[in-house]
Structures are given as structure tokens and as C-alpha cells.
N, C-alpha and C positions, 0 to 999 in steps of 0.2 A: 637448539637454536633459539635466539631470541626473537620475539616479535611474530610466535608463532601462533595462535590457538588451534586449539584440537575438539571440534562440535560433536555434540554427539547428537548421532539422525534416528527416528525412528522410520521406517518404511513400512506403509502402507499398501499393499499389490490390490487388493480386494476393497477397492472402493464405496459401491455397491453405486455406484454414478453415471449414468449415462452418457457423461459428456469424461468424465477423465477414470482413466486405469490405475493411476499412482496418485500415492501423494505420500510427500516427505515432512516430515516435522522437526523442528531442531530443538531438543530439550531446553529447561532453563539448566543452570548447575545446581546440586541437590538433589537431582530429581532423579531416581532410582530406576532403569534401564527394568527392570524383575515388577513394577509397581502392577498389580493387576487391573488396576483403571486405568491407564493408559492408555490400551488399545479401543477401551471407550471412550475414553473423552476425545481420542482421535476422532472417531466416529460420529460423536456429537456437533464437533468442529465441521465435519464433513457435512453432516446433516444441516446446521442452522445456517449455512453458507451454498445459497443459492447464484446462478450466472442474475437473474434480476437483478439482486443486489447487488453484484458487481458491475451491471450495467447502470443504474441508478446512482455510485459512488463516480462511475464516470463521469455522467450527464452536471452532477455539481462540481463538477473543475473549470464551471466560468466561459469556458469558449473562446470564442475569437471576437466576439463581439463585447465582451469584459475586457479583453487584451487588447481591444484598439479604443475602447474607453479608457481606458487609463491613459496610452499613448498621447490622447487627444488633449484630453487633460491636464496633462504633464507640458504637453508644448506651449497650451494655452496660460500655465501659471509661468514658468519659463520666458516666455514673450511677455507675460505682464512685468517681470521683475527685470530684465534686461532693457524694457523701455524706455525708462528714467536715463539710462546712462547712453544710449542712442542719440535721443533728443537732448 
């Protein structure tokens, strides 16, 4: 079939993680499913990737208070350039 890809996963069971049992990784292509660092650098992956961190990647997505600044912004430049042809 066309339009298909085929990924190859490597599965993780043994975490060594408090917070999660699994973890999946999707190879690049090249990269040999036998390679004996693998299962380490899984684990390193595992290790340098703390929940902080992914709370902290949250925390700079701007908010609602970014998102209604722009809004505001937006309307305010908008009513400037729509004034001319009003009046």
C-alpha cells in the first residue's frame, strides 16, 4: 500500500520512574534495532527528563493573559486602520 510507513518502536517496561511503567521510543531509520547502546541512551533519555521540566516547558506557553494581549492589540491596530474609511 502506498502512503504507508512502518516505525520501528523500541519498548521500554522497566523504567526505573516513579511516575511512569513504560516508555516507547520510535527509532530514527539507520539505526540498528541489535545496537547495544540503545537500551542506554533510552535510559539516559529517561534520566535527563524530569516531570519539573515538563512543568516548567508548560508554564512558557504564554497563558491567557499573552492570548488576550495579542487580542487586544489586534483589535486596537484594526480600529486604527479601519478609522480612516469610517470617517
Amino acid at each position: 500500500m502506498r502512503g504507508i510507513s512502518q516505525k520501528r518502536i523500541v519498548h521500554l517496561k522497566d523504567t526505573k520512574s516513579k511516575y511512569f511503567d513504560e516508555a516507547y521510543f520510535v527509532l530514527k531509520s539507520g539505526v540498528l534495532e541489535g545496537d547495544d547502546g540503545l537500551i542506554k541512551e533510552a535510559e539516559r533519555i529517561i534520566g535527563n527528563t524530569s516531570i519539573s521540566q515538563i512543568k516548567d516547558d508548560e508554564k512558557r506557553g504564554g497563558g491567557l493573559v499573552a492570548c488576550l494581549m495579542g487580542a487586544f492589540s489586534g483589535a486596537i491596530v484594526t480600529f486604527l486602520i479601519c478609522l480612516p474609511f469610517v470617517l
